[in-house]
N, C-alpha and C positions, 0 to 999 in steps of 0.2 A: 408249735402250731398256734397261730394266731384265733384268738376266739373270736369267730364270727357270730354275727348277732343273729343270723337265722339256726345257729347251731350246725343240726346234723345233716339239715339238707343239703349243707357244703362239706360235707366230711366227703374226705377221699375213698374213692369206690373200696370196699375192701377194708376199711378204716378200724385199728385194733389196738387204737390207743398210740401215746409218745413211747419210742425205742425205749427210754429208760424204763417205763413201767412193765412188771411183770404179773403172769396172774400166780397168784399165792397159793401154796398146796392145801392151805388151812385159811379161808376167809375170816375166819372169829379172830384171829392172832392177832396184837398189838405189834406192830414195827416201834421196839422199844426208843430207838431212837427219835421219834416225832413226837415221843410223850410226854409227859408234866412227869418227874419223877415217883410219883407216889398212884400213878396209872396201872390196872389191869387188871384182867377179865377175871371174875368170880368163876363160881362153881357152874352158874345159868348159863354165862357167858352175858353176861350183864357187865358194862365198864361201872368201875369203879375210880373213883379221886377222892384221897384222904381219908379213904377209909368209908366213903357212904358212896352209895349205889344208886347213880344218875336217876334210877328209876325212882329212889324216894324223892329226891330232889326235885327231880318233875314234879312228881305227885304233888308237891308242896309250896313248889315255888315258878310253877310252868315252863311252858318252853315258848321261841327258844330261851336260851339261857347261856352267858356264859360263866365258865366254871373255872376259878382261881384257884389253882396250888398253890397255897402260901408257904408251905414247906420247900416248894419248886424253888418260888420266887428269890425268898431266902437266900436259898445256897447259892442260886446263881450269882447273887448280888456279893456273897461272902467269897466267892470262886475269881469275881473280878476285885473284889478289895484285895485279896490276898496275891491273887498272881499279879496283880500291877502294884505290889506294894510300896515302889519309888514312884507313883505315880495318882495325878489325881481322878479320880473313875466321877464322874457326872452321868448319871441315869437321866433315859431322854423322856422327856413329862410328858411329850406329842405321844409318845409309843402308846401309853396308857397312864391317868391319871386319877387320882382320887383321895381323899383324906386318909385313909387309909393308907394306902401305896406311900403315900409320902411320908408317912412315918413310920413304915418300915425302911424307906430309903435311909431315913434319918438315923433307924435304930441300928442300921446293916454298916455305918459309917461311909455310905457315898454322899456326893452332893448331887444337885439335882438340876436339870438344864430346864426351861422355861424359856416359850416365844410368845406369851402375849398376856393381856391384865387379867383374864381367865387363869391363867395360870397361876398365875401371880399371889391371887386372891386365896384360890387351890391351898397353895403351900403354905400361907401364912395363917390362914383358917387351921390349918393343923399343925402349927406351930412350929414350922421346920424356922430353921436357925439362916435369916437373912443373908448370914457371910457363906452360908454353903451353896448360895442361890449363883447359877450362871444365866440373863437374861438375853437369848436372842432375838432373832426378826428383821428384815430388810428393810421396815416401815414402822417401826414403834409411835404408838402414839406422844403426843406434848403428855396426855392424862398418865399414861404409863409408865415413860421414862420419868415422871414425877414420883409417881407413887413409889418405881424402883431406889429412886433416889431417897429419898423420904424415911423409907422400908430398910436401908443400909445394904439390900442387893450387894454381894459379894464383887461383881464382874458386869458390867453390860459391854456384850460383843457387838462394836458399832460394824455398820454397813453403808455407809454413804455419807458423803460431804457434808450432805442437810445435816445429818443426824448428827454428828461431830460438833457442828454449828448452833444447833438447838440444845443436846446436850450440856456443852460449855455454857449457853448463858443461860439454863436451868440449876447449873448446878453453882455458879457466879451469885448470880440472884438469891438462893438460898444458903449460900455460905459454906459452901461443901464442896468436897471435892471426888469426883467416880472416877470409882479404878476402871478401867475398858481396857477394853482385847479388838484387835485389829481383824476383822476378818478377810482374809485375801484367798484368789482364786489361782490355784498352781499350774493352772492349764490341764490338769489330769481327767482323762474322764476313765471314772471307774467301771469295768465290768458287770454294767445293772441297767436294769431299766432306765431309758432316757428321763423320765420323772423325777427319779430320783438320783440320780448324778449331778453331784452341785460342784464339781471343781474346773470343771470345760469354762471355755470366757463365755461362749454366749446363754445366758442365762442369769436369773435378777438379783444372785447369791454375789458380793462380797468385793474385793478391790480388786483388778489384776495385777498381778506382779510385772506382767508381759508390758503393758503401754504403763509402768512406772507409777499406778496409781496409788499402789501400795505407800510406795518409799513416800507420797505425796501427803497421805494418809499420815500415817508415822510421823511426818513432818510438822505436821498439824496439830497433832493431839499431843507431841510434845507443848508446843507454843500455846496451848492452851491454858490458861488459869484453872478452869475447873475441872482438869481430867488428869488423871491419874496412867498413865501408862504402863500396863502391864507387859502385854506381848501379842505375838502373834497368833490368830485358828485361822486351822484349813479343819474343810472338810468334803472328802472328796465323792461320798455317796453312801448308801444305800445296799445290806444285804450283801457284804462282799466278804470276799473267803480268800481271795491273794493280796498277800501284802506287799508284793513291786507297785501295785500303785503309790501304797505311802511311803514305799524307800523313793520313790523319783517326788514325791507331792514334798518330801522332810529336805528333800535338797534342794528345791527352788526355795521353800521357804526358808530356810538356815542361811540361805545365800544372801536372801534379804535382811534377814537378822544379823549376820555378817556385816554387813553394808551399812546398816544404822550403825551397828556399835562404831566402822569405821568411820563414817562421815560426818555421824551426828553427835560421835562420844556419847551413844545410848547404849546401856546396857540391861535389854529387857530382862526381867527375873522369870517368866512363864513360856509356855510355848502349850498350843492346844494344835493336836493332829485329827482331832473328830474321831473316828471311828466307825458307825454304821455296821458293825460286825453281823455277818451273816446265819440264821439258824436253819436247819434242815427243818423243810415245810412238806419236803417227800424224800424219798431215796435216793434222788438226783441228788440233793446238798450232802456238804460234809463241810459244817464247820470245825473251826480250828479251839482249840483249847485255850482258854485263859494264860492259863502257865505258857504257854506255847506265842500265843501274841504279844505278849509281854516279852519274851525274849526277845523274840524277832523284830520288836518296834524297838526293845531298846538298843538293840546291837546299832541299828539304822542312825538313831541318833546320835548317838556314841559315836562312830565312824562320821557321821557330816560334821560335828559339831568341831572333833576333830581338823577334818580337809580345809575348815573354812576357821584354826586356831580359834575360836570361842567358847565361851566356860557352856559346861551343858544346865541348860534351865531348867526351872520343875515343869515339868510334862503332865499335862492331861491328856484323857482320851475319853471318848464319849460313846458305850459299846450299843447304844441305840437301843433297836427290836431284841437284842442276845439276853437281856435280862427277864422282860416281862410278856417275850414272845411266847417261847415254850411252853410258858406256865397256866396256859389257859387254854380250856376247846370249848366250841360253842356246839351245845346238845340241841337238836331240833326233834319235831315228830313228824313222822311220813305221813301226809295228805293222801295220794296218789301217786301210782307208779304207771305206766302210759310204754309201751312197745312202741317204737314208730320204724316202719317197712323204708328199705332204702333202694337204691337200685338193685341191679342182680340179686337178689335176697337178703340181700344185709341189713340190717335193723340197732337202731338204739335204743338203751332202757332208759326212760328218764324219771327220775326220782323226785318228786315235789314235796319241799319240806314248808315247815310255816314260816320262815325267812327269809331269808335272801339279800338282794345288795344295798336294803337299808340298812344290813348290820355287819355286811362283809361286803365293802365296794374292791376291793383288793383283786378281785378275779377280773369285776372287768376295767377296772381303768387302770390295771397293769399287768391284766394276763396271768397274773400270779395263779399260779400252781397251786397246790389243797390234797391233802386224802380225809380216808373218813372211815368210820367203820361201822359195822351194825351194834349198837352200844346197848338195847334192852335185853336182849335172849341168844343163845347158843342157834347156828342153823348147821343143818347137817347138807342142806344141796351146795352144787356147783357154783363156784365163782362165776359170775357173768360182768361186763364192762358195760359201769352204766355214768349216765351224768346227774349231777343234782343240781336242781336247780329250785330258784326260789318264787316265792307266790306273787310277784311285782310285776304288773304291766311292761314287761320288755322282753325280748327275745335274750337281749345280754345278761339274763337274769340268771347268774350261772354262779355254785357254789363251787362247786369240783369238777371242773372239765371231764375228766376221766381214773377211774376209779374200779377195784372190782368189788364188788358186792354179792354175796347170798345171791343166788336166782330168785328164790322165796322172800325177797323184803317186800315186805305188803303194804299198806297203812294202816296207822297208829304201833308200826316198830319206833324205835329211838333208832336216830345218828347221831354221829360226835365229829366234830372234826378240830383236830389237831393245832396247835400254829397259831391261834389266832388272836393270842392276847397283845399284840402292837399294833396299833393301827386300825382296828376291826372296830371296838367300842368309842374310840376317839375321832373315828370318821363317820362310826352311824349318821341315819337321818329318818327323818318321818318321812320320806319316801311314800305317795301314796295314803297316806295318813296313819301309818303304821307304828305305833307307840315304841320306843326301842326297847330293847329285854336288859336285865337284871345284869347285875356281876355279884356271883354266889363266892364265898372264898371259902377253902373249906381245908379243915387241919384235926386233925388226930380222929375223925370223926363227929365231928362240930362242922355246923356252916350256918353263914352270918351274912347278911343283904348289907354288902360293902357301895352299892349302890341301887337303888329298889328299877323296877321296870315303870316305864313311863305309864299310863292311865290314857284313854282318850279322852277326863277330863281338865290332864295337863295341856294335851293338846288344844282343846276348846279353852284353855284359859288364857291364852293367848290371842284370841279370837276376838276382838274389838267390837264384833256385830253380836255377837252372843245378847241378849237382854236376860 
């Protein structure tokens, strides 16, 4: 169901939530699988992570708030080192970023993907190791690609002619020479929101293979002085759970790789297939296993690499949101909770927390889906389907479409909801002039402001008129 921006007054007469959701025979239970490993309900029925009780955390560090399992984050990071052990794992720095984060990347032995001098700065401020650096972007700056260059950046993955062109006498002029990765588009469009599917041609992502721009490409950054020729990335989207996209995405591009080694007598030594791996956000997903994609990506390439007699390259993969998604829920406090009467009798609950889509634009500018649970006290009434939505002038101001909740959640209860450590604190905004919230990390019963909440007079420090 499409999120309409007037909400419920477009809901279908009768309207009882998406097929997939169910109402729960126990509203307090965690759906273990949506949680940060180290998640679950105390004795109150108060949620807990890492061993301290959202409620003190509030108390201490307000809401909303998002709340980091670093024990989560961890494993995840050690579950894809390990199951892609022939393979190189690049953690995506857009999903969520911070000095922190990245040397845990560091200490977990992934490398770590990067698309802009924000980032850039990120990693090196925390002293992650330049050669583990992969730098993307379809428009890198002259100051960027300098500074990557500069910095010994492991890989810059170019995306267009200019950049190739600029590139090389960057890196001519300085005496240097950048390894690059060719990014090419397979024609696939993956299983996701059209937002985030980046292997379809039309869209601002990467070479085609289809009108030959690739091989053109290739051709190029061979002939260059100052670049290095690694290999090829695709990467075909966003949140995906079936791997036929990348067994058809690994054989257009093998076939290209083919093609150079025939034509050109090049013999690239890497090959990047992306990744985007999907995590369960509600009971509809069911991602796939570490151990489990690794098999299946590497059978794929084995067999093309195979079909088209070429040596197999090292393989990267980049598993996106799968690492630092799960490991974080963002806890809010209920303002208000609001009944509204619909046709023949029907009625929505709507839940108003103190956030909304300056901290979680996820719902509406891709529909994304959300659960959530009552996270300060045990309730004993009936589940009731209600929606949460946030304190921001807009009707699309929606955290969880649909959800059951307590009848009895009142204001000043705690929500939590799930999912939302990619993309949620990396896309915030002041929205409305709304300071963004905190990221708490929290481990063995410790927690440490890995990032503090903004101030209103950060925001007024930006403010030119201020005297």
């Amino acid at each position: 169901m499409r999120a309409h921006e007037a909400g419920a007054l477009h809901a279908d007469l009768g309207y009882r939530g998406p097929a997939w959701l169910r109402a729960p025979k126990d509203a307090n239970e965690l759906v273990k699988s949506l949680w940060s490993m180290t998640a679950l309900k105390n004795a109150d029925g108060a949620l807990e992570i890492g061993g301290l009780d959202v409620r003190e955390l509030v108390a201490e560090h307000g809401s909303p708030a998002y709340v980091l399992d670093e024990a989560d984050f961890r494993a995840r990071a050690r579950a894809f080192k390990e199951g892609f052990k022939n393979f190189d794992v690049y953690y995506a720095g857009k999903a969520f970023l911070c000095t922190t984060v990245v040397r845990w990347v560091m200490e977990e032995g992934l490398n770590l993907d990067i698309c802009s001098g924000g980032e850039l700065a990120t990693a090196l401020r925390a002293g992650a190791d330049p050669a583990r650096l992969g730098f993307h972007g379809n428009n890198k700056s002259v100051s960027e690609l300098t500074r990557a260059l500069e910095a010994g950046v492991g890989r810059i993955i170019v995306d267009s002619f200019h950049e190739i062109e600029r590139l090389d006498a960057l890196a001519v002029e300085r005496g240097l020479v950048a390894p690059v990765m060719i990014r090419v588009t397979a024609g696939v469009e993956a299983h996701t929101h059209e937002y985030i599917a980046t292997a379809h041609e039309d869209q601002k992502f990467g070479f085609s293979i289809t009108s030959g721009d690739g091989f053109e490409a290739v051709s190029r950054v061979q002939r260059a002085e100052g670049l290095e020729l690694l290999g090829l990335h695709s990467h075909i989207g966003s949140q995906i759970f079936d791997s036929s996209g990348f067994e058809v995405a690994a054989k257009r591009v093998l076939a290209l790789h083919a093609r150079v080694s025939t034509e050109l007598g090049v013999d690239m030594p890497e090959l990047d297939l992306g990744g985007g791996f999907g995590i369960a956000y509600t009971t509809q997903d069911d991602p796939s296993d570490p151990h489990q994609l690794a098999t299946e990506l590497g059978k794929i390439v084995e067999h093309e690499c195979k079909a088209f007699d070429v040596e197999v390259p090292r393989v990267s993969i980049e598993p996106g949101r799968a690492i630092v998604g799960p490991a974080v829920c963002t806890v809010y406090e209920v303002g208000t909770v609001k009944e509204v009467e619909l046709d023949a009798g029907a009625s929505r609950t709507y839940v108003s927390v103190d956030g909304g889509m300056s901290d979680n634009i996820r719902t509406a500018l891709y529909d994304a889906d959300y659960s959530c649970t009552l996270a300060g006290r045990r309730s004993e009434a009936e589940p009731t389907l209600a929606r949460v939505v946030g304190k921001h002038c807009e009707s699309g101001d929606i955290v969880v479409k649909d959800e059951f909740l307590p009848s009895d959640v009142r204001p000043g209860d705690l929500l939590a909801v799930p999912g939302t450590g990619a993309y949620c604190r990396s896309m915030a905004s002041n929205y409305n002039h709304v300071p963004r919230p905190p990221v708490i990390a929290v481990r063995d019963g410790q927690a440490r402001v890995v990032v503090r909440r903004e101030t209103e007079d950060d925001l007024l420090a930006l403010d030119m008129g201020v005297q």
